[in-house]
N, C-alpha and C positions, 0 to 999 in steps of 0.2 A: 504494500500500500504506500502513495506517494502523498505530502503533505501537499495540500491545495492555497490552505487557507493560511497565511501567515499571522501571527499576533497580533495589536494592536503595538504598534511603536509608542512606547514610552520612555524619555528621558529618565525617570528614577520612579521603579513602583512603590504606588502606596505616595508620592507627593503630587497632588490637585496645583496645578498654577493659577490663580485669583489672573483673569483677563486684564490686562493693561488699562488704563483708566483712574477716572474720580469718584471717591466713594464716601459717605457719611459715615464717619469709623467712633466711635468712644471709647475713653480710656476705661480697662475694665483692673489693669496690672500694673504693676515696673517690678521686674526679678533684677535681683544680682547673680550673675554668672562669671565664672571664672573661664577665660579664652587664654589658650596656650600659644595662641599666635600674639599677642599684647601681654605689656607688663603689668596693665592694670584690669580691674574686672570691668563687666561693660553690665548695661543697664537693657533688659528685655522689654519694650514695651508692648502690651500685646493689648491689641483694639477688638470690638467688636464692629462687624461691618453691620451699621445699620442700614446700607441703600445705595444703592449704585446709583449716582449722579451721572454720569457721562463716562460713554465708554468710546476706547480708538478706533474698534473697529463698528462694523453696520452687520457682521457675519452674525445672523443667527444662531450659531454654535455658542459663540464668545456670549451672548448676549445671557443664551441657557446658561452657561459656565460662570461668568458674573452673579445669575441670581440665585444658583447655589450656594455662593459666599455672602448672603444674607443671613446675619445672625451667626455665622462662625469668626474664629478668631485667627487676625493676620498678627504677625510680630516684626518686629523692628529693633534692630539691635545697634546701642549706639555706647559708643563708647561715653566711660563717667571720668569727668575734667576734674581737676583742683578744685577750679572757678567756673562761674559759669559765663565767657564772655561773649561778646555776640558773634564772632566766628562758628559755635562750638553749635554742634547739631542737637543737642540736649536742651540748649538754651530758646535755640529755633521750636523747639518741639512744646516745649513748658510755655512758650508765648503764644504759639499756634492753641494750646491748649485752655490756655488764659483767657485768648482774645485781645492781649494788650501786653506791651512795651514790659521788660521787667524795669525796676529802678535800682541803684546802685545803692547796696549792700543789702538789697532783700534776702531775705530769707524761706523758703518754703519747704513743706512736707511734698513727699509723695501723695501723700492720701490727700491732699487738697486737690489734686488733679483728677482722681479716680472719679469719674463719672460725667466725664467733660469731654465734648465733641470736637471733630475739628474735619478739616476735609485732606481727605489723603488720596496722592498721586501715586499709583501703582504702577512700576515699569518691571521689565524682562530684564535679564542680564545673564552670561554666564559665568557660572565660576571656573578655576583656571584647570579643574580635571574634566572641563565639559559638559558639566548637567546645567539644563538651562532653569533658572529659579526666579521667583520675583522678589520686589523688594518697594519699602516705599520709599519713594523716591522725592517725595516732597509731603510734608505738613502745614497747611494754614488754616486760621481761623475759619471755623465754620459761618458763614451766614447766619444771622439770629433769627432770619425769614425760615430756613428752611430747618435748624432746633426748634422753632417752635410749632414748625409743622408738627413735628417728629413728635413732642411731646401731649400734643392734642390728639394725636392717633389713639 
């Protein structure tokens, strides 16, 4: 007997790629994790997708695959600074989360941001053994138009 039917090609089984695009995400976490590629531990933030805002592509496929990643959780892993200056992607993320500017020598918890919306930009990328993954690629403040859609639902 001869194989007809080949597999479904998949880059890594068992990992779902979140379609490229704009998505109404909340903060639900921040883990510390220890990375053996950096000297320091990095910060997991892991969002829930509440709503796909705009997506790259028009393909009906993506569109299915986008609305699967409503209500599961994406993560983003950034490295934890000394400080938080406004270079550092931590700092971008905790404003985006905020809604507003930090001020110098604020202070904040984690848990102040748990529960806080913001719109996240999801891109492809590979890593350097090949597997193609996503990543977000950008954080900013969510609209207060469409949080408070979100909260009337």
């Amino acid at each position: 007997m001869t194989l007809d039917q080949l597999p479904v090609v998949s880059n890594s089984a068992g990992f779902q790629l979140c379609p490229p695009g704009t998505y109404l995400v909340e903060l639900v976490g921040i883990d510390e994790e220890e990375n053996p590629k950096y000297e320091r531990p990095t910060a997991v933030f892991r969002f829930r997708v509440l709503r796909v805002l705009e997506l790259e592509s028009d393909d009906p496929n993506d569109q299915d695959a986008a609305a699967e990643w409503v209500g599961r959780e994406i993560r983003a892993w950034v490295g934890i600074p000394q400080a938080l200056t406004p270079r550092t992607t931590m700092r971008k993320y905790v404003e985006a989360l905020l809604g507003r500017p930090l001020e110098e020598g604020e202070r904040l918890r984690a848990s102040q941001l748990i529960g806080r919306r913001a719109r996240a930009t999801v891109d492809h990328y590979y890593t350097p053994d090949g597997k193609l993954r996503h990543r977000i690629e950008k954080l900013v403040k969510s609209p207060s138009k469409i949080s408070q859609v979100m909260e009337e639902e």
